[in-house]
N, C-alpha and C positions, 0 to 999 in steps of 0.2 A: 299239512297233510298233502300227499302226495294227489298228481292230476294225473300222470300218463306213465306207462313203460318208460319214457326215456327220462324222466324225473325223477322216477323209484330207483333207477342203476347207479345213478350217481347221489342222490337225497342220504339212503340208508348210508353211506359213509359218515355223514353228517351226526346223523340222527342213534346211527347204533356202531360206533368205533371199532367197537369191539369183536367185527369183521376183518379188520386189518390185519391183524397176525394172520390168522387162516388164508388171508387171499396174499398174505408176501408169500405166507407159506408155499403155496400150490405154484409161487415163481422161483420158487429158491433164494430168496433174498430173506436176512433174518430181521423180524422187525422186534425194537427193543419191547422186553417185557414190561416196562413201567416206562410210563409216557403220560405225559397232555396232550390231548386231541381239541382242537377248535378251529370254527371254520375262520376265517377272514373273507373278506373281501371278494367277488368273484369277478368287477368289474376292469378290466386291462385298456379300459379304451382312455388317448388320448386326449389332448388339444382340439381335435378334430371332430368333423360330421359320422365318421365312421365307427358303430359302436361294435367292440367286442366282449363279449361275454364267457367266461370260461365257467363250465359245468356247477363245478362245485373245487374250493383249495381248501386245505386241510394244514394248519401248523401245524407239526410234530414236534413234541418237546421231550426228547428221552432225558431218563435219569440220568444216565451215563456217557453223555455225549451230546454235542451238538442239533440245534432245531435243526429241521429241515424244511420246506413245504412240499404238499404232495396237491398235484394237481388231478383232478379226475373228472374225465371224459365218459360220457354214454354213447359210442357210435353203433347207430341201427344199419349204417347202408355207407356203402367206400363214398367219400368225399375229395375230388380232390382240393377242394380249398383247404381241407385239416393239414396236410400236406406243406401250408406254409402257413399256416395261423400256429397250430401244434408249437413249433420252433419258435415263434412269435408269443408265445406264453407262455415261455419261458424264459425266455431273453427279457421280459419286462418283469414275470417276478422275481427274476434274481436281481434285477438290477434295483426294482422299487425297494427290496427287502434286503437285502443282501447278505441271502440264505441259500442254499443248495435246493435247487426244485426238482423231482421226481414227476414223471406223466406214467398216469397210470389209463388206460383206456381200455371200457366194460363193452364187450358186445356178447351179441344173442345168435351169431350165426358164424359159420366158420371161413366161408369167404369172406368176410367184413374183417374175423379176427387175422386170416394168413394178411390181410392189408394192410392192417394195422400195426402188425409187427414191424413195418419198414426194415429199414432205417429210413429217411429220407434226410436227402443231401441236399445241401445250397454249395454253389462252386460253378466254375466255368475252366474251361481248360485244361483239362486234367488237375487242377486244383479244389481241393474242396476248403472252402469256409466253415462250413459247420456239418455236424449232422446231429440228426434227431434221433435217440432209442427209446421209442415209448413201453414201459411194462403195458403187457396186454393179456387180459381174462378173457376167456371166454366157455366155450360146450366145448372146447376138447382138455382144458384142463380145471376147469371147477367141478368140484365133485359132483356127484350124482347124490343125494342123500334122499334114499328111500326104506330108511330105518326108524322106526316114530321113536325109537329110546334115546340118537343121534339127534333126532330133531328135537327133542326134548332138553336136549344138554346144549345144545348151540340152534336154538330158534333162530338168531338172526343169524346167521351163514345158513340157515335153511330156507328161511325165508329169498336171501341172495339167491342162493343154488334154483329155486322155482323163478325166477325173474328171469336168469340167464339161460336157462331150460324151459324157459314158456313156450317154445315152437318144436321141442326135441318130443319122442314117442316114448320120452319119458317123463313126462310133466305131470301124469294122472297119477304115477305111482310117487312122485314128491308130493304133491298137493294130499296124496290120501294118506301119506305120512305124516306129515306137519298137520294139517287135521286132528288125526290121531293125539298127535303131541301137544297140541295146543287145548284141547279140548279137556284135558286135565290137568290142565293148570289154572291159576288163580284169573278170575277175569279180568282184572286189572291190569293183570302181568299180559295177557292176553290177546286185549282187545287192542292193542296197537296195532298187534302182528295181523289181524284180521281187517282192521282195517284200511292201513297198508296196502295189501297186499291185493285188496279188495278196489283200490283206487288204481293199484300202478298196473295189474292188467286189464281193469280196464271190459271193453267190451269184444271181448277174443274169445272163443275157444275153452282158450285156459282160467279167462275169467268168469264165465259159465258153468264149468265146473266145481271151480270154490265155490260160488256163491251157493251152487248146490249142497258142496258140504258143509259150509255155516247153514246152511236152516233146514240140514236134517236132522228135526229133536229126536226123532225117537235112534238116534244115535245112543245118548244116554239118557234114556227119560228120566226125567226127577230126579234129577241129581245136580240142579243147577250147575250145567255146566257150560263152556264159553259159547258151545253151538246154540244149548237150547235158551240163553240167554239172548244169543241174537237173532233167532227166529221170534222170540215171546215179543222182543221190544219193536220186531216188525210188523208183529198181530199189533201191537199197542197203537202205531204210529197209522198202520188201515183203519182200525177203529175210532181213531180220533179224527183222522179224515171223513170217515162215513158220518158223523155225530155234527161235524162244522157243516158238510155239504147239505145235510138233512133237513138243518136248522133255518141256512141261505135259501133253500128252495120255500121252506113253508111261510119265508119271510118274517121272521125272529131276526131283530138283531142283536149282535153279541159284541161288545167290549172286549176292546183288546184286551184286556187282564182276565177277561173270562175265555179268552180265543185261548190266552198262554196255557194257561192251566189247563185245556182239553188239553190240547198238543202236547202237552206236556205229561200227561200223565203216564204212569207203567201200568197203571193196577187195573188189568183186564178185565176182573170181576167190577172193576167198577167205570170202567168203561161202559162194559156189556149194559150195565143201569142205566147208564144215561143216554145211550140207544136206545132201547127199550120206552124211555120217556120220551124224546124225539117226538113222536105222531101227536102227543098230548099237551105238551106245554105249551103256554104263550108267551113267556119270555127266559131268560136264562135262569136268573132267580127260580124257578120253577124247577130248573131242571136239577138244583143243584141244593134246592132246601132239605131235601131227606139225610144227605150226607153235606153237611154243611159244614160241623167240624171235622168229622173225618176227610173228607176230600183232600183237602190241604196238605193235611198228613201223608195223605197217601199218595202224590200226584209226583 
């Protein structure tokens, strides 16, 4: 699972491919319909003390043509060191692999992206040796998608579009889309994109927001759905906190296998019981003899 903004821009490549067409799309390059997507390797560094790491690389294996690799970069802020490493990761994976490499570089702001377009050249003399053309995304050509019925047919390039739009004055209205769109769907199908999305922004703004709209149940009350699902299972996880803290304080000690199964449990209603027994018991066995076969079941 993802830790930061700049680990979520280049990770969902990884993790959901099937962003790729949409974002060749929005550059004009056509990407094949039928494909293998897997990552490889991300590490370029030599022989040497010096280590480079490149974002995230991607083999591409179309039905009807040639592999490729696709390299992909997260840049939040102009670098000039990318400037000569960029060219440098590519020159070592074509040569370790000896496949065609693509750079594809994700940013979140539009001075980072006009930068990132270079080209950038190595040469001297009015001679150039090489240069570099990296494909580059960003706010002025990823779409906007503040439609929950859009967000609902392509979640991950929605979920993308709110990562690259996390700073734009339109982030509320993606986040209240994809909300929207997620919340009626399967939880399983679901809970990625929520948590995701929930890791890679992070303590921003835009990650304050979501979080708001995952634990508003009475969005759809009673209808188990992906919000009020993760609002319940965060009552759950307060309450088995308050039930261990309760316990340490009156000096009860609990067994790790009686610690797992609090923490562990979903079933509110039976949580709520063994708070409730907290002020009265003397040991855990106490707390847990009423519902002794049920609990298990239910945790």
């Amino acid at each position: 699972m993802v830790t930061s903004a700049h680990e979520g821009l280049h990770r969902i490549f990884q993790e959901r491919p099937e962003i790729l067409s949409p974002v060749f799309g929005v550059l004009g390059i056509a990407f094949p319909e039928k494909a293998a997507v897997y990552a490889i390797g991300t590490d370029v560094t030599e022989a040497r003390p010096l280590a480079r790491h490149i974002d995230t690389v991607l083999r591409i294996g179309p039905s009807d043509g040639e592999d490729f690799l696709l390299a992909v970069e997260a840049q939040e802020r102009r670098d000039a060191k990318k400037e000569s490493s960029w060219p440098y990761y590519i020159s070592y994976l074509q040569a370790k692999y000896g496949l065609p490499v693509l750079l594809l570089v994700v940013c979140r702001d539009r001075a980072t992206t006009k930068w990132a377009t270079g080209p950038f050249s190595c040469g001297t003399r009015g001679w150039i040796a090489q240069m570099t053309y990296p494909l580059v995304v960003g706010p002025d050509n990823l779409p906007v998608i503040t439609d929950p019925r859009t967000a609902a047919e392509k979640p991950a390039m929605a979920v993308f579009s709110a990562l690259a739009h996390a700073n734009s004055p339109h982030i509320d209205a993606i986040l209240d889309a994809l909300g929207r769109a997620l919340a009626g769907m399967d939880w399983n199908a679901a809970s990625y994109f929520f948590q995701f999305l929930d890791s890679a922004l992070g303590d921003t703004p835009a990650g304050d927001k979501w979080r708001d709209i995952v634990t508003f149940v009475n969005y759809f009350p009673g209808r188990g759905t992906v919000m009020e699902k993760a609002y319940l299972e965060g009552e759950a996880r307060g309450e088995a906190k308050a039930i261990l803290r309760f316990l340490e304080a009156r000096g009860v000690r609990v067994p790790q296998e009686a610690r797992d199964l609090i923490a562990g449990c979903t079933d509110l209603d039976l949580l709520n019981r063994w708070l409730d027994r907290t002020p009265h018991v003397e040991s855990v066995d106490e707390l847990f003899a009423e519902d002794a076969g049920p609990a298990a079941d239910r945790s």
